[in-house]
C-alpha positions in Angstrom: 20.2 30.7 -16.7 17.1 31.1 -18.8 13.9 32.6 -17.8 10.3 32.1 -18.9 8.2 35.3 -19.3 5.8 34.1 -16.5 9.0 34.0 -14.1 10.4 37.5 -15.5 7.3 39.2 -14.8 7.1 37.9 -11.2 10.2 38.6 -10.3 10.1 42.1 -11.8 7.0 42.6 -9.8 9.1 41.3 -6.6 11.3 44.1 -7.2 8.8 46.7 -7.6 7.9 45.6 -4.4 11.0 45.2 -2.9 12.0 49.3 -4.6 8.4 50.0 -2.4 10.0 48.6 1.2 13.2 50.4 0.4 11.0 53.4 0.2 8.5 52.5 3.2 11.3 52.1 5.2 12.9 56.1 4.4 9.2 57.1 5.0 9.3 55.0 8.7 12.5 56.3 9.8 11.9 59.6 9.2 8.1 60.0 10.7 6.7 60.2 7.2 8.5 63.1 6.2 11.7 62.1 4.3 14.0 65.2 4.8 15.4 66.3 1.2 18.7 65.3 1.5 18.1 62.0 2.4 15.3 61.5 -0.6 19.0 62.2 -2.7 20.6 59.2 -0.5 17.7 57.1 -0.9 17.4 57.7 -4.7 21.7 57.1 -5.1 21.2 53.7 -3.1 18.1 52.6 -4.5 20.0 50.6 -7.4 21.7 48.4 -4.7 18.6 47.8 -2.9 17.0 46.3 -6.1 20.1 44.7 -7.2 20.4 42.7 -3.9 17.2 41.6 -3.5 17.3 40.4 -7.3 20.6 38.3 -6.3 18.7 37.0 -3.0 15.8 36.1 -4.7 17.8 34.4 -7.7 20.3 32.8 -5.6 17.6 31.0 -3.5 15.1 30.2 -6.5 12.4 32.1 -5.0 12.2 33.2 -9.0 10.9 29.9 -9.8 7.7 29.5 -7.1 4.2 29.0 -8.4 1.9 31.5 -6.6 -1.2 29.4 -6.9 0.4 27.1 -5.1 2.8 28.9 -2.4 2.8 27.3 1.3 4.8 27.5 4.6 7.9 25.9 2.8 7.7 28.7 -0.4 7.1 32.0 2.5 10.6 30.5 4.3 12.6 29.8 0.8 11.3 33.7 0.2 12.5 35.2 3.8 15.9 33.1 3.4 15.9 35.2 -0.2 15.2 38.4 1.3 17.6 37.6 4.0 20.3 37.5 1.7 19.1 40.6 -0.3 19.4 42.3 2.3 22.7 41.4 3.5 23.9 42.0 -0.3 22.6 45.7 0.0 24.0 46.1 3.2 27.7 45.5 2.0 27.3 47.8 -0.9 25.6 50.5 0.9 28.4 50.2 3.7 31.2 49.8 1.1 30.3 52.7 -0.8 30.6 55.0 2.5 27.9 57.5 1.6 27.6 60.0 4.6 24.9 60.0 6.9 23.4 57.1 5.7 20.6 56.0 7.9 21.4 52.5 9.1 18.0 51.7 10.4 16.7 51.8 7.2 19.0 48.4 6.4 16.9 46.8 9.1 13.4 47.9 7.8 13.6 47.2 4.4 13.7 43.3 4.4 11.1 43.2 6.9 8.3 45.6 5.0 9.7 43.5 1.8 9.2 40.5 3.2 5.3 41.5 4.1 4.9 43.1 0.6 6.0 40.3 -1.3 4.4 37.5 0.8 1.2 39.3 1.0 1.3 39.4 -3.2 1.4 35.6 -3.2 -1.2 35.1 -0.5 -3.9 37.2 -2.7 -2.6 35.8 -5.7 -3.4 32.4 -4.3 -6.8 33.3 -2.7 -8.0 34.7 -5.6 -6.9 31.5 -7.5 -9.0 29.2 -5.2 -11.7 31.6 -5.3 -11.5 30.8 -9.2 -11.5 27.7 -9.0 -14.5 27.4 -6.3 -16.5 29.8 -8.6 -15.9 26.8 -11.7 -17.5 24.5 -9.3 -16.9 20.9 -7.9 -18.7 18.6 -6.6 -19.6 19.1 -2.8 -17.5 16.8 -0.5 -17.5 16.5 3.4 -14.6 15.3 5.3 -14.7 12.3 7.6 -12.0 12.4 10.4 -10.1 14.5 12.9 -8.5 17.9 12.2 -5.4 16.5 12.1 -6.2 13.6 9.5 -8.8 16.3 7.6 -5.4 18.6 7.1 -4.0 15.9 4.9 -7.1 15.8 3.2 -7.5 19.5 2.1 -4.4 19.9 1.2 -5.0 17.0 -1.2 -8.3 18.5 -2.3 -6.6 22.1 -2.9 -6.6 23.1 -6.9 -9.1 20.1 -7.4 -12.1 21.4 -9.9 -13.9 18.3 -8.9 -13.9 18.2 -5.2 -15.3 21.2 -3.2 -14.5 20.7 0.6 -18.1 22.6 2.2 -17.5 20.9 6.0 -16.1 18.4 8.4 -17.5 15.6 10.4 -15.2 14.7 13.3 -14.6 12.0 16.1 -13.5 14.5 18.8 -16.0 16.6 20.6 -13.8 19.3 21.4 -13.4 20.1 17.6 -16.8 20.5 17.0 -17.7 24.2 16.1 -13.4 24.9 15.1 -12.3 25.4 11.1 -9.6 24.4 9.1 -9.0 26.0 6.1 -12.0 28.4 6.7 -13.8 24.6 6.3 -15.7 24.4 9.7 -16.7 21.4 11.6 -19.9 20.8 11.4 -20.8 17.8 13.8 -19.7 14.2 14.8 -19.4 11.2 12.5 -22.6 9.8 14.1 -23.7 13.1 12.4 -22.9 12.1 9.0 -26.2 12.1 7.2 -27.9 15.1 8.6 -24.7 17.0 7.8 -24.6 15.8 4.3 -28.7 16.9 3.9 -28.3 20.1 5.4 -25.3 20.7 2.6 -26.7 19.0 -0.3 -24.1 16.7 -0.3 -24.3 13.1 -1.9 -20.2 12.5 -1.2 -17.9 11.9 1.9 -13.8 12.0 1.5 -12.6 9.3 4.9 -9.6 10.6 6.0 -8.8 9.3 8.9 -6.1 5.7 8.8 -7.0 2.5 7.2 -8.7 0.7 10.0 -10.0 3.9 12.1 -13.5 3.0 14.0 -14.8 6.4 11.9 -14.4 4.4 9.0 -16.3 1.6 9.5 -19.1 3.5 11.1 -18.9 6.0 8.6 -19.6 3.3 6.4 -22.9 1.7 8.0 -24.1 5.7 8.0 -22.9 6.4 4.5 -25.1 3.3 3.2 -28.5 3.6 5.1 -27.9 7.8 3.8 -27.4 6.8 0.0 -24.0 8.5 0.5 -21.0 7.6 -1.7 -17.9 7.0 0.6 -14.1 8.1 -0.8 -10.8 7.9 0.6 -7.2 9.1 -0.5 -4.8 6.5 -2.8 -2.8 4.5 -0.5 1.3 5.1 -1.0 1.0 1.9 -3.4 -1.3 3.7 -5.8 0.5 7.3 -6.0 2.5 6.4 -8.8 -0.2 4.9 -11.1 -2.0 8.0 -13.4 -5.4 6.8 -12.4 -5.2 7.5 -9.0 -4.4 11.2 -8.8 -7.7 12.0 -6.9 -10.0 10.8 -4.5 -11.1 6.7 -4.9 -14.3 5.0 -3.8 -13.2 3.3 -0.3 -12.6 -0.7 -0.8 -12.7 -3.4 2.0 -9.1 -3.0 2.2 -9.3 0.5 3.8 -11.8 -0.7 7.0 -9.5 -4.2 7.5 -6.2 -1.4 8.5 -3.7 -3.1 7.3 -0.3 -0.8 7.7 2.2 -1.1 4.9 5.2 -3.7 4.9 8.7 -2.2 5.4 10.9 -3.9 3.6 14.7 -4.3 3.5 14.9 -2.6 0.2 18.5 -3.0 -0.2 18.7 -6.3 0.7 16.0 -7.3 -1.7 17.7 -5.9 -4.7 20.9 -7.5 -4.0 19.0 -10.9 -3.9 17.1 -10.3 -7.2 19.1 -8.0 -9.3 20.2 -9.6 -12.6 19.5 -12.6 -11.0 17.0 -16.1 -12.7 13.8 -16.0 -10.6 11.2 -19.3 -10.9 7.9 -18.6 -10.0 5.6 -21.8 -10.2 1.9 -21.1 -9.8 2.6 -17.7 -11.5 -0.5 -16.9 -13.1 -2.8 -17.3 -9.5 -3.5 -14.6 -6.8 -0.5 -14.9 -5.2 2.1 -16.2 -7.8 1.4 -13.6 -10.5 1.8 -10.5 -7.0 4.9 -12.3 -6.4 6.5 -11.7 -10.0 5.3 -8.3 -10.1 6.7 -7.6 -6.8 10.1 -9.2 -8.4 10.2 -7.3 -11.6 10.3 -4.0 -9.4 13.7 -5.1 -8.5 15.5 -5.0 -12.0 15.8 -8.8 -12.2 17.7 -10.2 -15.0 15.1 -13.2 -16.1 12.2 -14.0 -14.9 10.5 -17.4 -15.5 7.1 -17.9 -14.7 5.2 -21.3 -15.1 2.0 -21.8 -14.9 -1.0 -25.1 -15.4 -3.3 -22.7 -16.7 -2.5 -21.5 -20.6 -5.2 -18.5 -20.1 -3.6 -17.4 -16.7 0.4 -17.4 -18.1 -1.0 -15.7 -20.8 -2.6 -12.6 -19.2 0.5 -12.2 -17.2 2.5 -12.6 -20.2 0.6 -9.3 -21.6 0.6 -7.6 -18.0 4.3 -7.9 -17.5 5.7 -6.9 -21.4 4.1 -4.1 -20.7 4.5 -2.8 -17.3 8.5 -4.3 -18.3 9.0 -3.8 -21.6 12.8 -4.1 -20.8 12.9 -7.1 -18.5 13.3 -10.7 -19.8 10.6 -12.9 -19.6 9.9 -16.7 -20.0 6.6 -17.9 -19.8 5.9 -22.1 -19.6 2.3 -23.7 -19.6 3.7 -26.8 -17.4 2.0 -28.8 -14.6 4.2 -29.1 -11.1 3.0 -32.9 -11.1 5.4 -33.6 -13.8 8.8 -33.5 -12.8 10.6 -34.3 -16.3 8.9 -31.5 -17.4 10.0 -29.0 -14.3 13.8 -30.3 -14.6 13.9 -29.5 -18.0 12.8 -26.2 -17.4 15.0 -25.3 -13.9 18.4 -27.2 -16.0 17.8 -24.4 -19.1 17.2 -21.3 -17.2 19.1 -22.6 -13.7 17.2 -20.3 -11.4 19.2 -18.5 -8.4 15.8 -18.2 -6.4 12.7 -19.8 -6.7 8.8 -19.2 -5.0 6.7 -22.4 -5.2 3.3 -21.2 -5.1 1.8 -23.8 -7.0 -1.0 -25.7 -4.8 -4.7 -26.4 -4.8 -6.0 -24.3 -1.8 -9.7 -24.8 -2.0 -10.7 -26.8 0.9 -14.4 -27.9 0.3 -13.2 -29.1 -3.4 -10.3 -30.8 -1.7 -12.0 -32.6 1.2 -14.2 -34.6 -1.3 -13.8 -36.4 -4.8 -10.1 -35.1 -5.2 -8.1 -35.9 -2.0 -6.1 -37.7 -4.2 -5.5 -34.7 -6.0 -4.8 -32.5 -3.6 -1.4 -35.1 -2.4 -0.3 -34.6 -5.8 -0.2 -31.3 -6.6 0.6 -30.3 -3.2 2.7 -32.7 -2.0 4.4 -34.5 -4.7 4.6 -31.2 -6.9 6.4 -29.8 -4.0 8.6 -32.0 -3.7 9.4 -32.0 -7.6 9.9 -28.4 -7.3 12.2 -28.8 -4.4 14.2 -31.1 -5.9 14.6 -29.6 -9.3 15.8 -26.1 -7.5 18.5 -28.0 -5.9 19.7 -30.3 -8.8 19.4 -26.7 -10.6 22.0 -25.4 -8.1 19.2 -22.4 -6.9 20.3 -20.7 -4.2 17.0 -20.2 -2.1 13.4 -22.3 -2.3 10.7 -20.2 -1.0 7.4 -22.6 -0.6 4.2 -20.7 0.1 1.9 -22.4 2.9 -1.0 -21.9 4.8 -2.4 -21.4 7.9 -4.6 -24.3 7.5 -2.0 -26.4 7.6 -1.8 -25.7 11.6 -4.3 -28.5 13.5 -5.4 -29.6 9.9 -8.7 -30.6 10.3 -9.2 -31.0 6.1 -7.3 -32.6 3.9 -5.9 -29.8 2.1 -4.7 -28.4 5.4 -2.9 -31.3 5.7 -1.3 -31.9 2.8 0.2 -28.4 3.0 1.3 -29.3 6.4 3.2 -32.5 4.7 4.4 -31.0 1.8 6.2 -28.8 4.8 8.0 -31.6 6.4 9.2 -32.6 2.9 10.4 -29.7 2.6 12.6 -29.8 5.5 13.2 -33.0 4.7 15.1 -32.2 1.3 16.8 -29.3 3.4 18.9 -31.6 5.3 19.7 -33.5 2.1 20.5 -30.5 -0.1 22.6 -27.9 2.0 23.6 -25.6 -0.7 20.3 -24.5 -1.7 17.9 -22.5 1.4 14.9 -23.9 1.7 12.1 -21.9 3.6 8.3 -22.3 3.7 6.2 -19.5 4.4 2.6 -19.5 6.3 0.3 -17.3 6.1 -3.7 -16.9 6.2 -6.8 -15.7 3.5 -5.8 -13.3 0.9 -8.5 -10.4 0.1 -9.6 -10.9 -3.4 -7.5 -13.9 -4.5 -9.6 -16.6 -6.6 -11.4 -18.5 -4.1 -11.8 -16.4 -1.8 -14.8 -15.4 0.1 -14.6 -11.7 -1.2 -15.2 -12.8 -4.8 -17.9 -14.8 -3.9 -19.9 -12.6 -2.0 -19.5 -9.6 -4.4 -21.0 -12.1 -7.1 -23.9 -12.5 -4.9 -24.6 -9.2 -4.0 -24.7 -8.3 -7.6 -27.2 -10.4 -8.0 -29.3 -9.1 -5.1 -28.5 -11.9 -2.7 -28.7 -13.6 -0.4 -24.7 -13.3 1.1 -23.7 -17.3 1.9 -22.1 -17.5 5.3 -21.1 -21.2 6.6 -21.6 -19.9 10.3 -22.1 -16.6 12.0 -19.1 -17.3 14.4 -16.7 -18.3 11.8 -13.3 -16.0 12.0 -10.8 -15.7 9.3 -7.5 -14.0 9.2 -7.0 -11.2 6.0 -4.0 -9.3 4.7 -4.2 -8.2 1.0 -2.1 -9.5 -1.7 0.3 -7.0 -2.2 1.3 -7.1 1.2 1.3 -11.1 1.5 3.8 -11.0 -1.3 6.0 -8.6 0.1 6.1 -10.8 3.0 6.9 -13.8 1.4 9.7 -11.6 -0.6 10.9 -10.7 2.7 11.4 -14.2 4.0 12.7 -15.5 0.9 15.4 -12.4 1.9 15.8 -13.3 5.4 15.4 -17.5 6.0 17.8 -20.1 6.6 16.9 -23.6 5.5 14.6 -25.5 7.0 12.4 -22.8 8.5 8.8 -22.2 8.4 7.9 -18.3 8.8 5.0 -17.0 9.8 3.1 -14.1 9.2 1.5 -11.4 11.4 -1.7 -11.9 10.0 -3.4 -8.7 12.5 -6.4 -9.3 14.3 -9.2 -11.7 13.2 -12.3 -10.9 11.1 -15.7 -12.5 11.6 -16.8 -13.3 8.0 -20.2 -12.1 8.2 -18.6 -8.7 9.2 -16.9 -9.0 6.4 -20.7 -9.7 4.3 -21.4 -6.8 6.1 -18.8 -4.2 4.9 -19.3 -5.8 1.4 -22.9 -5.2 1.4 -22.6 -1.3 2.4 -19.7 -1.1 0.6 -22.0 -1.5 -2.8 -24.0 1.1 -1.4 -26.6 -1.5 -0.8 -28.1 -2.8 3.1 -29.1 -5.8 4.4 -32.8 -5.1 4.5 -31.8 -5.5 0.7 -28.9 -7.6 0.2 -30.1 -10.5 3.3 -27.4 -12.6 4.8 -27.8 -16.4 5.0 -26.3 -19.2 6.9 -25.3 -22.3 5.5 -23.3 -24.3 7.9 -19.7 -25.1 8.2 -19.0 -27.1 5.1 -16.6 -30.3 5.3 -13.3 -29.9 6.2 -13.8 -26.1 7.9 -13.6 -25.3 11.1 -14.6 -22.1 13.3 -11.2 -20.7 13.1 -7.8 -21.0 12.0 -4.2 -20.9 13.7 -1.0 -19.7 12.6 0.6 -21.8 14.9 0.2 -25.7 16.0 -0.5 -26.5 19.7 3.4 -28.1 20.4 5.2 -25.1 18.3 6.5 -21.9 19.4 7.9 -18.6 17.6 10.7 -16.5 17.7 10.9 -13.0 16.6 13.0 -12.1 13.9 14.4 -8.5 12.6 11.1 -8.2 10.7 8.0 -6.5 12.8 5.6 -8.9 10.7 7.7 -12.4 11.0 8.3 -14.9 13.4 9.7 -18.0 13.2 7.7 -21.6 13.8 9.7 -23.4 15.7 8.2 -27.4 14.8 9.2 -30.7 16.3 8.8 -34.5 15.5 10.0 -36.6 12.8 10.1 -35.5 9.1 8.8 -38.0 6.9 10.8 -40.6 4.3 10.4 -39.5 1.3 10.7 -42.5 -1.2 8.1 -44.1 1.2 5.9 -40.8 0.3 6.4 -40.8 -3.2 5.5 -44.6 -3.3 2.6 -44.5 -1.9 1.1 -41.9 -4.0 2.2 -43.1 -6.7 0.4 -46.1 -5.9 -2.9 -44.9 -4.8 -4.3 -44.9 -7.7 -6.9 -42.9 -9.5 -9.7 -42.9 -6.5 -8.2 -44.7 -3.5 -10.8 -45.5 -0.5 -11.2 -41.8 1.3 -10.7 -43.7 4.6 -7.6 -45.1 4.0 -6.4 -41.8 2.7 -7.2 -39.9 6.1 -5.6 -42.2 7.4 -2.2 -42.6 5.6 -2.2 -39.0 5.6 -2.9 -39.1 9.7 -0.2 -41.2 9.9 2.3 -38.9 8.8 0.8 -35.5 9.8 0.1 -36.7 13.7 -1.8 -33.6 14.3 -4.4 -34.0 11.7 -8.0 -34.7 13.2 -10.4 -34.6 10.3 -14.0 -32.9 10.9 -12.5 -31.0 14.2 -15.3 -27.9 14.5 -13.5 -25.4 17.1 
């Protein structure tokens, strides 16, 4: 066993102290008068004593503690070493039968050792965060309860950037109280009087993702100039840049908890395994074969319309990678020559369709026609080229627009469903499974995007409506979903995701706006008017489905009804449309075949 200096000379200084306690306790027993004879006894012992506590303290590690950074979990792996020391002495003492040996003293020993050598690391570490105090910091309040601030300063402790000075809480009755000699200084409502009287220009959130505090911490935080922080989430501990304290995002006020997923279950599907993502390069698709590659799978084969797009994952995944293998094919889903050849020379085991257009104004006008090819026929080509290829699972992504379409790329999402199902009953080795789920926070075309494009430019925020509601879950975590229900379907059945509680989009303007540190005396919000095609609010479910729960907290099963289309008669008629067939007669084809389509419904 090898020892650095630094560990020598602490644990010669713990036995120092611990040769101190074996002479404290003599001085206790005996009044403070150690007899002479017994000063002989506790000199011919001594050795023991120092012997013993060196085995307790090397047999529990206590040797290899950092003092600047000793807590409740260090002080008990020291009293377990002590313990022990003390139990070593004991048997030698006792074996060696010296006469008259005061017993007592076996008992008083380890507990003045234990209070010398505990109260060295305690000043060693105050004097250490004294130090570090004196080099400075920035000035930081906390935003939360005592019980979420703990979290916080023990994440802030050893920080020479972040100087804790006071607390802002939610609970009356721990106004006035400290925590780590940081006292509370006032409610959240508080906030910017607290920061003035302390000369601070930053506040560290600690309360959860989602808390009220947070969201009216950040209405206070912008009107006060005040820049708002919170703690990494779990997902970000492991990347360098996140060691410290991060400016708050809109993730953080939507509360979104983390997904648990069947780890185990996961890995078995994708390890060494062929995975085919289609669409890889969007939002969505490029989350998915990050989310994948975590999982030690043996190819993956990502494919991709957009040359730019399979590109920068290309870059993004050698290097985050370097080990896995990786094919990368600029190919359009509309082509199915093209997609066989590809699924026949890698033969996928699973594959994620998340090819689609998905933007519903572009959709609704000018490119219906569009929107039934890619989504609907390229579907089906996928479909049908994972089962030819002999894949084991097909996992389609969907939307919740296509529930009561009232747009045409609602719709053809809905459609390319049912065709879905409808090569399910056809192809029974592969497991085909579509997967619904609402908006994604900061995937291209989405409203987040958007609005943070206007308020760089100083406004005005665009909203259609100030009733309009949207469902929100962040990429990452619609991903794992989808990965989950790739994990857990059986053919033929549409999942759907707990998409949480429904956010009014100019709430969301809202949070962007402060969260820029900007308000809307600044940054004014305007409304528009629902555009074609949207409507007030969307559903995860159609009006003649139900749900079952599954295993999964955040999936249920849709459980749909009717006739699934013929698909040569699909195929046909698209392929016959044309280049720009008559709008009307699209609706109404597309009506025809998706029953619960009512084009321009409003609420």
């Amino acid at each position: 066993m090898r020892f650095s200096r630094t560990a020598l000379t602490l644990l010669a200084l713990d036995l120092g102290l611990g040769l101190l306690a074996w002479w404290g306790a003599f001085w206790l027993r005996f009044n403070l008068d150690i007899p002479d004879e017994f000063e002989q006894l506790a000199l011919l012992a001594s050795p023991w004593c120092v012997i013993g506590l060196a085995l307790g303290l090397v047999v529990t590690r206590v040797d290899r503690q950092v003092w600047t950074f000793i807590g409740l979990s260090e002080l008990r792996q020291l009293g377990t070493g002590v313990l022990l020391g003390a139990v070593f002495t004991a048997v030698a003492v006792l074996m060696l039968r010296i006469p008259n040996f005061p017993r007592s003293v076996l008992l008083l020993q380890p507990l003045l050792a234990l209070l010398l050598l505990g109260a060295a690391r305690a000043a060693w570490r105050t004097l250490a965060e004294r130090r570090l105090q004196g080099l400075g910091g920035q000035p930081v309040v906390i935003v939360g309860s005592l019980q979420d601030a703990a979290g916080a300063l023990r994440a802030l402790k050893g920080s020479q950037k972040w100087r804790p000075v006071g607390i802002v809480s939610p609970i009356a009755q721990e106004r006035g109280r400290s925590l780590q000699n940081v006292r509370v200084l006032g409610s959240v409502a508080q906030l910017p009087d607290v920061c003035a009287a302390a000369g601070v220009q930053a506040a560290l959130v600690a309360s959860p993702p989602g808390a009220a505090e947070r969201r009216e911490a950040l209405l206070l935080a912008a009107d006060a100039r005040i820049t708002l922080l919170t703690l990494p989430r779990p997902d970000q501990w492991l990347q360098a840049e996140s060691t410290g304290p991060r400016k708050i995002e809109l993730e953080d006020l939507l509360g979104r908890s983390p997904v648990a997923l069947d780890v185990a279950g996961l890995a078995e599907l994708f390890s060494g395994q062929v995975v085919l993502v289609t669409g890889a390069g969007g939002s969505i698709g490029s989350e998915l074969c990050r989310q994948v590659a975590r999982f030690g799978v043996g190819r993956l084969v990502c494919v991709d319309v957009s040359e730019y797009n399979i590109y920068q994952l290309e870059q993004e995944l050698r290097q985050a990678h370097p080990q896995m293998q990786g094919a990368y094919y600029t190919a359009n889903v509309r082509e199915p020559d093209r997609l066989r050849a590809i699924f026949q020379r890698h033969r996928p085991a699973v594959v994620f369709h998340a090819a689609a257009y998905k933007h519903v104004p572009l959709m609704e006008q000018h490119n219906e026609i569009e929107a039934l090819r890619t989504n609907v026929l390229g579907t089906l080509h996928a479909a049908r080229a994972a089962a030819e290829s002999g894949a084991r699972r097909f996992v389609m992504i969907s939307t919740d627009k296509a529930v009561n379409p009232t747009n045409v790329m609602g719709a053809s999402k809905r459609l390319a469903e049912l065709l879905v199902q409808a090569v399910a009953l056809r192809e029974p080795r592969t497991q085909f499974v579509s997967v619904r789920f609402g908006n994604v926070l900061g995937s291209s075309g989405s409203v987040v995007p958007l609005f943070s494009t206007q308020i760089a430019r100083g406004g005005p925020v665009t909203v259609t409506h100030p009733d309009i509601v949207r469902y929100f879950m962040t990429i990452p975590e619609a991903a794992q979903l989808v990965l989950q229900a790739g994990l857990m379907g059986r053919s033929g059945q549409i999942f759907v995701l707990d998409m949480g509680e429904p956010v009014k989009i100019v709430e969301l303007a809202r949070m962007l706006i402060r969260l820029s540190g900007k308000t809307e005396q600044e940054v004014p919000i305007s409304y528009t008017g629902l555009r074609p095609g949207e409507k007030l609010y969307e559903e995860l479910l159609a009006d003649d489905e139900t749900t079952e729960p599954t295993p999964h907290a955040k999936l249920r099963i849709a459980k749909t009804s009717g006739p699934l289309p013929d698909i040569m008669e699909v195929v046909r008629w698209i392929e016959e449309a044309g280049a720009q067939p008559a709008a009307e007669a699209l609706r109404a084809w597309l009506r025809s075949h998706v029953p619960e389509y009512e084009a321009q419904r409003s609420s």
